[in-house]
Each structure stands twice: as C-alpha cells, then as structure tokens.
C-alpha positions as CSV (number, residue, x, y, z in Angstrom):
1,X,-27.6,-27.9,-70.6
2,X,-24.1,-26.1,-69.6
3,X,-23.3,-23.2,-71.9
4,X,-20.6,-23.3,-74.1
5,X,-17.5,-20.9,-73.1
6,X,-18.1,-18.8,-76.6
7,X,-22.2,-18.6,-75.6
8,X,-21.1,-16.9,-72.4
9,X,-18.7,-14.6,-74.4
10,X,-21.5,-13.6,-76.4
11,X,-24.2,-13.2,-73.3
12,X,-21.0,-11.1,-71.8
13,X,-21.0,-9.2,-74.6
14,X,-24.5,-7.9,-75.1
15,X,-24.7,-7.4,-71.3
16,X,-22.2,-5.0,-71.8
17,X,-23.6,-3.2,-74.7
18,X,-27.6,-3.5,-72.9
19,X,-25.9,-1.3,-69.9
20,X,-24.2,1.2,-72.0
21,X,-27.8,2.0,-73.8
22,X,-30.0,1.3,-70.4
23,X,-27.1,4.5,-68.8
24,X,-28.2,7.0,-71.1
25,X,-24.7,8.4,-72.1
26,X,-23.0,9.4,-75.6
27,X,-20.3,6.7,-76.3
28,X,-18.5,9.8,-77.9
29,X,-15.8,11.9,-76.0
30,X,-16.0,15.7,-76.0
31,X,-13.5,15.6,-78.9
32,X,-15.2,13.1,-80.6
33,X,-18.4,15.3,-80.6
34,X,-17.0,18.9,-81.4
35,X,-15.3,17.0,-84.4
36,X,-18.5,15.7,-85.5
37,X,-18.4,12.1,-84.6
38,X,-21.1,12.1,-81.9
39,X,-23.3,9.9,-81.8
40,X,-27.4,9.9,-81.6
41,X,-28.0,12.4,-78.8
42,X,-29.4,9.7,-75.7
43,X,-30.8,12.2,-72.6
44,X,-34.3,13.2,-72.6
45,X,-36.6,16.3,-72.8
46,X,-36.6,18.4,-69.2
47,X,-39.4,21.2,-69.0
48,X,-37.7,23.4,-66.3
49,X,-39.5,26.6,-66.9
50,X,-42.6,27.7,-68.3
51,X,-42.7,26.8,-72.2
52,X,-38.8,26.4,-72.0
53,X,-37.9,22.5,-73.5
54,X,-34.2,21.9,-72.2
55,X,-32.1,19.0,-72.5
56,X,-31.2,16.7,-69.6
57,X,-27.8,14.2,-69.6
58,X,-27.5,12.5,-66.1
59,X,-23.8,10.8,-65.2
60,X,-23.8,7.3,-63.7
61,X,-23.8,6.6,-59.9
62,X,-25.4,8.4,-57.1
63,X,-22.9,10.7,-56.7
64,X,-22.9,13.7,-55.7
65,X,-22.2,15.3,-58.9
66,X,-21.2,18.9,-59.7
67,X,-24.0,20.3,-62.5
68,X,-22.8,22.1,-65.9
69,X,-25.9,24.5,-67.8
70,X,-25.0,24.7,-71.5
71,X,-26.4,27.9,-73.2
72,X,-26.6,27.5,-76.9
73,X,-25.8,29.6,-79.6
74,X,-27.7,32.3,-81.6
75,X,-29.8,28.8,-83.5
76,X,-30.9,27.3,-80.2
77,X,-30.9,24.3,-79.2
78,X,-29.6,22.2,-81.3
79,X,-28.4,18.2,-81.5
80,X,-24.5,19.3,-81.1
81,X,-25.0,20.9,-77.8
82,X,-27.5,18.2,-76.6
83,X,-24.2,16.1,-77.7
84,X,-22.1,18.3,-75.8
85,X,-24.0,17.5,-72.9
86,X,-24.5,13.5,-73.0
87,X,-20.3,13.6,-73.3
88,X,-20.2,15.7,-70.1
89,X,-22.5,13.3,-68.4
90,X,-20.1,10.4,-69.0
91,X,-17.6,12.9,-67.7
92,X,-19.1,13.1,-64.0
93,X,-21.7,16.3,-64.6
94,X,-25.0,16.5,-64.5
95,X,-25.5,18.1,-67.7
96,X,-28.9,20.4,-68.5
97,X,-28.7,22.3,-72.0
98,X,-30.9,25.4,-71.6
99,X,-33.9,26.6,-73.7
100,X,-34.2,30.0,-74.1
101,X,-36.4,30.3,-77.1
102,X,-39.1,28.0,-76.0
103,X,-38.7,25.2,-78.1
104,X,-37.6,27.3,-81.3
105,X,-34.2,26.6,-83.6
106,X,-33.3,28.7,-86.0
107,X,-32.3,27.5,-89.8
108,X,-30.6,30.2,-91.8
109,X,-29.3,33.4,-89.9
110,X,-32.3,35.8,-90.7
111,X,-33.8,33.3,-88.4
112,X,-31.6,33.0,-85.7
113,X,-30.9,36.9,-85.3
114,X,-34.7,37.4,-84.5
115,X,-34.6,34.7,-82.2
116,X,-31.4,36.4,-80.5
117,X,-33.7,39.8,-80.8
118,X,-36.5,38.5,-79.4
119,X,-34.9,37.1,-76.4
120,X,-32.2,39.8,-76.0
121,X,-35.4,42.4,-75.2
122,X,-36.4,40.5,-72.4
123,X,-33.2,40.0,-70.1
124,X,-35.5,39.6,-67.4
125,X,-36.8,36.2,-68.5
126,X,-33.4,35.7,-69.8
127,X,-32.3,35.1,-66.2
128,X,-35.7,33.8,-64.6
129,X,-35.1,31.3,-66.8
130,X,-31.6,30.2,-66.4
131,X,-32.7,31.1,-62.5
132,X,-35.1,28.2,-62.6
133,X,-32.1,26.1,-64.2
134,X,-30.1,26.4,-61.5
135,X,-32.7,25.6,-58.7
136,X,-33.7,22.2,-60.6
137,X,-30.4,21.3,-60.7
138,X,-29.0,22.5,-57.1
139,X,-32.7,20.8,-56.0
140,X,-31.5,16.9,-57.3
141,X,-30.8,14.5,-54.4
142,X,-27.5,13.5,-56.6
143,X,-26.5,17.5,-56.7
144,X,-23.4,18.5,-55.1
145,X,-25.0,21.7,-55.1
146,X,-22.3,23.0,-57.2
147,X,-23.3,24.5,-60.7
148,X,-21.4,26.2,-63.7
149,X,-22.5,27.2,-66.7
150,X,-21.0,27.2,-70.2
151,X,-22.4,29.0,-73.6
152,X,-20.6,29.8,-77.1
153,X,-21.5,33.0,-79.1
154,X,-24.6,34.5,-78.2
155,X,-25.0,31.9,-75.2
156,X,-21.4,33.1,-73.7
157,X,-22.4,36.5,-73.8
158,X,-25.6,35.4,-72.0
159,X,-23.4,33.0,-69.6
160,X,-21.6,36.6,-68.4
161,X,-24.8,38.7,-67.9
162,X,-26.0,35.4,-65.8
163,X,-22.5,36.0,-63.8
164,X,-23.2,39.4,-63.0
165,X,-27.2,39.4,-62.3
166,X,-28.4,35.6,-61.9
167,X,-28.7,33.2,-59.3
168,X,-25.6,32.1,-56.9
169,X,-23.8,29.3,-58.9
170,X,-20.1,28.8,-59.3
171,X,-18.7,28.9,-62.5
172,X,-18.5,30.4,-65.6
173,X,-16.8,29.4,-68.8
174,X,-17.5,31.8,-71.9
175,X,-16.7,31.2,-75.4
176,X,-16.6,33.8,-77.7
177,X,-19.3,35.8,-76.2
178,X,-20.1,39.7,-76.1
179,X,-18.0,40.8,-73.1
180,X,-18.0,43.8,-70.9
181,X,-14.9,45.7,-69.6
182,X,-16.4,47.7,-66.4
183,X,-14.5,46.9,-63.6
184,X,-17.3,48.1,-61.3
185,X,-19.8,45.7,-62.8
186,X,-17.7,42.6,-63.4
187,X,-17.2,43.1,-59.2
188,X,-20.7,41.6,-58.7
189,X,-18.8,38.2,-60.0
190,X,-18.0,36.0,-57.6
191,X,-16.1,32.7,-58.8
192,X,-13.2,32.4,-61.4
193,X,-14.0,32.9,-65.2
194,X,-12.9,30.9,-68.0
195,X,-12.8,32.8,-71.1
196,X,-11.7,31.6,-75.1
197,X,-11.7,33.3,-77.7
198,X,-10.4,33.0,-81.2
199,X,-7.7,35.4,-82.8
200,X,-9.3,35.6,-86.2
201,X,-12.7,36.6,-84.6
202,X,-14.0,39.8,-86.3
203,X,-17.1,40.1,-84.2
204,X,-15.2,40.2,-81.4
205,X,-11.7,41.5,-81.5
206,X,-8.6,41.1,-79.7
207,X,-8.8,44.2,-78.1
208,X,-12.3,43.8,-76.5
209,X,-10.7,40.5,-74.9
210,X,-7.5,42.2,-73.5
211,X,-10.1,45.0,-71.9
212,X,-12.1,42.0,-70.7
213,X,-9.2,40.4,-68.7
214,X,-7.5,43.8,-67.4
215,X,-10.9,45.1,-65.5
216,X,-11.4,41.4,-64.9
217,X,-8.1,41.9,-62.7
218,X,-8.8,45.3,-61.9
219,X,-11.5,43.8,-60.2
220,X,-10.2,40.9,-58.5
221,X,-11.8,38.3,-60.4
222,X,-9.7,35.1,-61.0
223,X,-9.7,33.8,-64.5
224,X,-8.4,31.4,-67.4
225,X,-8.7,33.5,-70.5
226,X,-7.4,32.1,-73.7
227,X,-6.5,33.7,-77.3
228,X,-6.0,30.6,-80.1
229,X,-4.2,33.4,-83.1
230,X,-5.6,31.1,-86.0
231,X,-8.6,30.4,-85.2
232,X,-12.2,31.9,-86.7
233,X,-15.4,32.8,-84.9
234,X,-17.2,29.2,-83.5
235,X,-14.0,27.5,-84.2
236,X,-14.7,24.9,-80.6
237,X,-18.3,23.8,-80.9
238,X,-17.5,22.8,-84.9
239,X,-13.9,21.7,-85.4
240,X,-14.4,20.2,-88.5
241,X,-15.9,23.5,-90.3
242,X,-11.4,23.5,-90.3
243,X,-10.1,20.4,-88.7
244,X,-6.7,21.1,-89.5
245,X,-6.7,24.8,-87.8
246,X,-9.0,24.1,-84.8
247,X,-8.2,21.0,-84.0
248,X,-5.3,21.3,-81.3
249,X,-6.7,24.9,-80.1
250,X,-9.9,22.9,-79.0
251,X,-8.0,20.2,-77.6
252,X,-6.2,22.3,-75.5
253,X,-9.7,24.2,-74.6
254,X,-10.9,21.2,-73.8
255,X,-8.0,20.2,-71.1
256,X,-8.6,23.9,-69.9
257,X,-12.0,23.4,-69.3
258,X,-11.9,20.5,-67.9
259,X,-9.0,21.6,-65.3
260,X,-11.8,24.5,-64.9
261,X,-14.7,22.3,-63.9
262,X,-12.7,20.2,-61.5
263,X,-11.7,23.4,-59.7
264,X,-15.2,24.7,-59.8
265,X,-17.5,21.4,-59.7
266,X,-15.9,19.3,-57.1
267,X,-16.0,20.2,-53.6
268,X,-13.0,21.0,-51.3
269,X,-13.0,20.6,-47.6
270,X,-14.1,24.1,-47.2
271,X,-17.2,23.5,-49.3
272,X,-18.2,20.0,-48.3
C-alpha cells in the first residue's frame, strides 16, 4: 500500500524529533538556559577521577572538537551547569562539567561554604583533579586537543589557580572569581584570559578587578575583561534572579565568550 503524502509528513516528522533525542543535546540555547528555560539536562555521568562524578555533553560529528571544563559554583554541581554544558555541546564543544566535591551539592549556604572549605584545604587535589579532566578530554579521538575552561564564583577563582599551577590547556574564562594581582605569578599564564565581572559585586570589588587587569598587562598576558555597572554577584549563570538588569549584560557576555572560545578552541594553521 503507497503511503499517503501527510503519513510521510508525519514519519518525517518524528524522524526528526528521534534524532534530536538519539544526539544527546539540550534543545535550549545558552541564553535560553541562563534565563531558565533549559530543558531536562540529556549527557551522561563521566567518572574521570577517583570518587569525582562529572558531567559529560558530546557535540555532533566526528570532529575534531575544541573541549570546554565547566567548574561550578560554591553548591556543586548542579542541573544548570550540566545545562550549560549540553547548550555548549550543540555549540561545537565537547563539554565536561567538573566534580570537585565528589558527588556532593550543597542546599542552603552553611552547606556550600564547608564544601568550598573542604576543598579549598586541599589545592593539591584541586588541580589533580581538574589535571585528570584535561587528559580525558585532550585523550578523545574527536579532541582537537585544544581545552579551556570556564567557572563562576568559587569555580572562577578555582579556573585562575588552574591557569597558574595546572596542566597545559588553552583558555581560561573567569567569572566573578577571587582574583590575584601579582604580576610575577600571573606570568606563569600562558593563553589569553577572559574575565567578567559585575559592578554591584560586593565580594569582589571594582578595584580588585582593575588590579587584576593592570598586573595582567604588566605581565603580558592578553585578556577580555569585562565590568557590567548594574549588575549583582552571579548575575550570568541566573539571569532571571533580575531579568530586566542582567539580561543584555549576559547577552553580550555571551557573544564575548563565544568570540573567546573561537579564538582559543579552534585551531589556526600554526596549531594544526
């Protein structure tokens, strides 16, 4: 029996929609997601290192892909990042959110500051274990063998310490994250730094950022580093905590970054 022209529609149609489940990727853009219209998180669990339970978002195709680490905030790891990572996997990236408290989320902040305690007192393990991310990733027959890494808060300070005192990788993009302004020591850097911060931020003030990007110059370190005026403390990861104020300072983050990965993800001729 022939099948009707509106049948084959229909077949069409859920073809479509079995392939965009079967990939594994977030329908949701970043903006989508940091807005809080992302969808069920869709990668899978990656044990990288020791008791460590990361996330994993693979892009389509073969590739070779340039690979992002997302380092998570002072709760863990949590749905949004995992989020953050499936939308960077339909970007291009091979996307692997760290674990660095073993499994653990915090749920109120008495929590979470124990966790950050706890894993701020070993920095060793700190950078074993983002070490370990990095050689899984780099390891991948679909690698490019170009990594970056991204955290917010307590995972952008950690994203800078992993800059100065990790593993070889090329990128990193900090977000509101304890910073450093030692000329001598941000010297051990060796790729361009992307840096945003928020004006309002009390925790971290405008001043500490300026200091940041002179002995980042001082030192001869390139770098994108961005002050939104009206924006609060963890204004990117959570737009909608104030759409109407964060909403086109993370867009234009967002078009930053991405500008930023491109330069630091996708091979030259030099690099090839």
């Amino acid at each position: 029996m022939r099948e009707s022209v509106a049948t084959k529609c229909v077949l069409s149609i859920l073809a479509v929609f079995a392939a965009g489940i079967s990939s594994g990727q977030s329908n949701s853009s970043i903006l989508e997601v940091i807005e809080g219209g992302g969808v069920e998180p869709t990668g899978n669990t990656l044990e990288y290192y020791g008791a460590a339970r990361g996330y994993l978002a693979e892009p389509q195709g073969e590739g070779p892909h340039g690979s992002v680490i997302l380092i998570h905030e002072w709760n863990g790891l949590v749905d949004r990042v995992r989020q953050v990572a499936d939308a960077l996997a339909a970007q291009g990236y091979i996307a692997l959110a760290a674990d660095l408290y073993s499994g653990r989320t915090g749920s109120n902040p008495q929590e979470n500051m124990a966790l950050v305690r706890e894993t701020r007192g070993n920095p060793e393990e700190i950078i074993a274990n983002l070490n370990a991310a990095v050689a899984y990733l780099k390891n991948r027959q679909d690698s490019n063998g170009l990594v970056a890494t991204i955290g917010w808060c307590f995972g952008g300070g950690v994203a800078l310490s992993f800059a100065l005192g990790g593993e070889h990788h090329d990128g990193t993009a900090i977000f509101y994250g304890q910073l450093l302004a030692d000329p001598t020591e941000l010297a051990k850097i060796h790729h361009e730094i992307f840096g945003t911060f928020a004006g309002q931020d009390r925790g971290i003030p405008v001043e500490q950022v300026h200091a940041f990007v002179a002995a980042l110059n001082e030192a001869g370190i390139p770098n994108d580093i961005h002050i939104y005026d009206p924006v609060q403390h963890g204004f990117w990861l959570y737009v909608e905590r104030d759409a109407d104020t964060n909403r086109e300072p993370a867009k234009d983050t967002w078009d930053r970054l991405s500008a930023y990965f491109e330069r630091t993800l996708e091979p030259t001729t030099e690099t090839e």
